[in-house]
N, C-alpha and C positions, 0 to 999 in steps of 0.2 A: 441069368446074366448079372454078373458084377464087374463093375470097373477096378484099373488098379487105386483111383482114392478110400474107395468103397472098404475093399478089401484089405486095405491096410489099417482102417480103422477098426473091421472087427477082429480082426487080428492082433490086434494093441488089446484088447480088453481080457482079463483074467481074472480070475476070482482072485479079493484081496486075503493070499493064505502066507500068515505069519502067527503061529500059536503063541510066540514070546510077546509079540506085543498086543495079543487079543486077554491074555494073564495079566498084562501089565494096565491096561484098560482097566481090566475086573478089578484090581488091588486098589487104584485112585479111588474108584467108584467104592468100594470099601470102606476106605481110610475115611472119608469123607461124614462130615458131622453129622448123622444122619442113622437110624435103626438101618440096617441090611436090607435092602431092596424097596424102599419105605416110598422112592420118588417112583417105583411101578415102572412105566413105560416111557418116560420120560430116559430113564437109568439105559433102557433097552433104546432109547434114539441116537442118546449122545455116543454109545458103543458104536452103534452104529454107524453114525460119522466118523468114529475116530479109525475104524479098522478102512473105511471107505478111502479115504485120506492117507494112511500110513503113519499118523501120528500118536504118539501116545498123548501128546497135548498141542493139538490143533490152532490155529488162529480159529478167532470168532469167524463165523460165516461170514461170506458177501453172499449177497444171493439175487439172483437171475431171470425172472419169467419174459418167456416168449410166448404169444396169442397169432398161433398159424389161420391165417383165412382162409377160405375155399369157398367154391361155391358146389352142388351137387346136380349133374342131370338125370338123377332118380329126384329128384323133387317135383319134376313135370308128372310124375305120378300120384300125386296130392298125400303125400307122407307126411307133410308139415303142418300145422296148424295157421303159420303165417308163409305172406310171399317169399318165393326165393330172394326176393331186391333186399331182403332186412339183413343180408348178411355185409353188402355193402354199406348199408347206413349204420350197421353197427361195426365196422372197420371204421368210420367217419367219426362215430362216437367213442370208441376207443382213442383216437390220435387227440380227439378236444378231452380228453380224462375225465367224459363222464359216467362211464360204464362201472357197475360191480367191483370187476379186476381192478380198475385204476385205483377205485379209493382203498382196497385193501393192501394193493402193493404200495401206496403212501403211505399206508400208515404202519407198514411193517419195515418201510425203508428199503425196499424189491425192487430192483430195477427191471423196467419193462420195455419187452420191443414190440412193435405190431409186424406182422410180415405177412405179408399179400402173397401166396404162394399159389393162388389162383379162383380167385373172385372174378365173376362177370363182367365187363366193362374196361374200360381205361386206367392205366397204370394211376395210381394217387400218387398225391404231393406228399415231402417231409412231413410228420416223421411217418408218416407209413413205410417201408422198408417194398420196394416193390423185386420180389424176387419171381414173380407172374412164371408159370408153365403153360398153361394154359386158359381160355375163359370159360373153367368149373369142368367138372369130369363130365362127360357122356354117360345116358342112364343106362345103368348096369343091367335093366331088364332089359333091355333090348340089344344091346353091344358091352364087348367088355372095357370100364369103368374109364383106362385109359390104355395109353402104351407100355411095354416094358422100359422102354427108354425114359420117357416122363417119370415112372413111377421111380427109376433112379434117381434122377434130376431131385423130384420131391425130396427123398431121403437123403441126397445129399445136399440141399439145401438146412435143414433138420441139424445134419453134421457140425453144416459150416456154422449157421447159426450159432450154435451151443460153444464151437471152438472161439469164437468172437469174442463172447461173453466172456469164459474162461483167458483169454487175451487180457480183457479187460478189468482181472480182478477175481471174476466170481469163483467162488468153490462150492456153491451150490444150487442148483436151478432147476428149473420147473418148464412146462410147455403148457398150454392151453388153446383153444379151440374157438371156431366163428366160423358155422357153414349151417347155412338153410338144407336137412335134409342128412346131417351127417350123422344122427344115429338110425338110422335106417342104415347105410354103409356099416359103419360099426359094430352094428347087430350081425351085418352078414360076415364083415370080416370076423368076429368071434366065433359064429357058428361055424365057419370054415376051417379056422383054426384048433377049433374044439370038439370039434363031431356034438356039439348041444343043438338041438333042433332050436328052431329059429321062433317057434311060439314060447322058447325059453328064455328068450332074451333079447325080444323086442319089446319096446315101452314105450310111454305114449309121449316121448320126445318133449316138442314143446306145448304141448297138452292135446292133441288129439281124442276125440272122442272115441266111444267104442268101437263105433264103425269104421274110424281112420283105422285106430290099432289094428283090426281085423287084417287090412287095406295092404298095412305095411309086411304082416306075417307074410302075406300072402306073397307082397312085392319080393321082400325077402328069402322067401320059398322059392320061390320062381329063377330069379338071380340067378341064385347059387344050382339051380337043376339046370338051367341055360349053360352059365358060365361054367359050369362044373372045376373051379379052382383045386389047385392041386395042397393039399393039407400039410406037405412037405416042404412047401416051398412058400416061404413069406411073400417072397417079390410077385413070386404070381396070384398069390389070395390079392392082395393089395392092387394089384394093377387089374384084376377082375370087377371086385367088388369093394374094392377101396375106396380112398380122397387123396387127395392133392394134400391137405393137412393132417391127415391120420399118417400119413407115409413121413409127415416133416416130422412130427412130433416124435415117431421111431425113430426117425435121426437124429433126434435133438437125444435120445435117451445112451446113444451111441457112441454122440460124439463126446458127450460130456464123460461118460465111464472109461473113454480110451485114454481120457485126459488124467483118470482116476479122478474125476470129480462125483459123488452122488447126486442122483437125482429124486424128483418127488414126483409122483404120476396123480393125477387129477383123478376125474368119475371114471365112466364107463367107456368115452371116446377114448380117453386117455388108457384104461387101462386095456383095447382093443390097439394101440398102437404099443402098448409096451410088450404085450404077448406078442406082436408079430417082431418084434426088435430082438424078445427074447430067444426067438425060433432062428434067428438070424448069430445072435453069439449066446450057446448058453449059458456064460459064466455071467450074464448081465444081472442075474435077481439081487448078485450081491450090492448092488450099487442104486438100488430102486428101492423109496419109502412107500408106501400106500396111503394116500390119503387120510380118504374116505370111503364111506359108503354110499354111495348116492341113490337117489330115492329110482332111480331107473330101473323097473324092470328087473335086465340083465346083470347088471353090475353084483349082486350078488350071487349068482350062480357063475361067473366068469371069476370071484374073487373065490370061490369056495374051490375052480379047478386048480385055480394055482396055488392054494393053501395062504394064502396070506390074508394078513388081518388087519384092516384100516384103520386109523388111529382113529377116526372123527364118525359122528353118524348124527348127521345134523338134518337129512333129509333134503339136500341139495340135489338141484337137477339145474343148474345155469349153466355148466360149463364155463367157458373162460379161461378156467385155470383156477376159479373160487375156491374149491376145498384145497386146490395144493399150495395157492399163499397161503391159508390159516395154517397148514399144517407146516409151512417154511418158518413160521413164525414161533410153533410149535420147538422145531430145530432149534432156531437159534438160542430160547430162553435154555433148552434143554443143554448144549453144549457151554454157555453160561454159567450154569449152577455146575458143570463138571469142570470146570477151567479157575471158576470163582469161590467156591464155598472154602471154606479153611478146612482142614482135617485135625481127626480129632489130637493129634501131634500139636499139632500148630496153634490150635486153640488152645490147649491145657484143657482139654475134656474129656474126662475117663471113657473109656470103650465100654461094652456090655458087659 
């Protein structure tokens, strides 16, 4: 099932193909005062955006993160090392700006939104953003995760989000995560998505012992023989074994590419809602950065199925959206020196 908002935005999305100005990128990036390929990967970001964008010289970024909340009812299975409640006290600590994310999106100048897209409890006050589906999914071992209906709603919430942002400026944005229990779902949605067995790509979240890990393969194993989700179909992995915020953050990655805006995808939550986004329009990889590498487990065998390679490998496991502002901030410097540096014309500086 899709609706027709659904369906019109991944139908706006297409790979950005213009070979004259992907040449014309390379020649700036040339010209530029600088040995031949000498800034590495930084040279391969700012291409990046530029082909993303359609520009051969882009405005400086604005840039965007959203921290989708959820809550999980696979967490009543003891997957988490802490209570399900932290996922609301940390929506609470998100809105007062003292988490992680807040101080990195300060200091990279990020603008952030928190969005309740289904945490436990009563809707919050300003600025939490209450877009509530429901209170946290139903545990996937025992029933499936949510409805098909919900699991739209979710992704189009995701959508609307992202389109807001881009409303308001941004050209480039990010999504990030807050649910007790949500890499447990993540694990299962990758494995569903990916045919990788599920002792491939469960980890010990927010520190679980060995006997938790054990706890969750198994949770995870179970799930997916229960729910038997279908591997062709995004909507239905997601509304199986899904979140309420793994499904938004797919739609955050949707709405902003129909926009032609790029995006940047976080750890292992993040990149289990990018693969179900991607299964959903396949021209989306051209508009998705990869982080990082995050110390999770899965996130490396889930990054080696889709062949891409993370910019950062700092050994992060917070989520939030932590590895995809350092790497937005990554961006920006990078399109910076491509927009800024003199060439060697302009300077009066011999070429090789």
């Amino acid at each position: 099932m899709k609706n027709a908002r659904l369906n019109k935005t991944l139908d706006a999305i297409r790979v950005p193909a213009d070979p004259g100005l992907a040449a014309e990128v390379e020649r700036r990036l040339d010209s530029l005062t600088k040995p031949l390929g000498s800034l590495g990967r930084l040279e391969e970001i700012a291409q990046w955006y530029c082909l993303a964008r359609g520009s051969a010289l882009p405005d400086q970024p604005k840039m965007a993160l959203c921290v989708f909340c959820a809550d999980h009812g696979v967490a009543g299975e003891g997957v988490s090392a802490y209570p399900a409640e932290v996922t609301r006290q940390m929506a609470l600590n998100f809105a007062a700006g003292g988490a992680a994310i807040n101080v990195l999106c300060r200091q990279a100048g990020i603008d952030a939104t928190i969005v309740d897209v289904g945490v436990d409890g009563e809707a919050f006050a300003p600025p939490i953003r209450d877009e509530k589906i429901a209170r946290g999914t139903r545990n996937m071992l025992r029933e499936a995760a949510m409805s098909l209906e919900h699991c739209v709603r979710a992704v189009e919430v995701g959508v609307r989000v992202a389109e807001e942002a881009i409303d308001r400026g941004a050209t480039l944005v990010a999504a990030g995560e807050m649910g007790i229990g949500n890499t447990t779902a993540a694990a299962a949605v990758s494995a569903a998505l990916t045919g990788l067995p599920a002792v491939d790509l469960v980890g010990c979240g927010t520190g679980v012992d060995t006997a938790g890990w054990r706890r969750k393969v198994q949770v995870v194993s179970q799930s997916l023989a229960a729910r038997r989700p279908n591997a062709d179909d995004a909507l239905d992995v997601l509304t199986k074994v899904g979140g309420f915020e793994i499904a938004a953050m797919a739609g955050c990655y949707l709405g902003a590419a129909a926009r032609r805006v790029p995006a940047v995808v976080d750890g292992f939550i993040a990149a289990a809602a990018a693969v179900a986004a991607v299964r959903l329009a396949p021209a989306l990889p051209a508009y998705l950065l990869w982080s990082h590498l995050s110390a999770e487990r899965g996130h490396q065998r889930l990054l080696d199925t889709l062949r891409q390679k993370p910019l950062l490998q700092l050994d992060l496991r917070l989520g939030e959206g932590t590895g995809a502002a350092l790497a937005m901030d990554l961006v920006n410097r990078s399109v910076a020196l491509y927009r800024e540096m003199a060439t060697f014309e302009s300077a009066g500086v011999a070429g090789a």
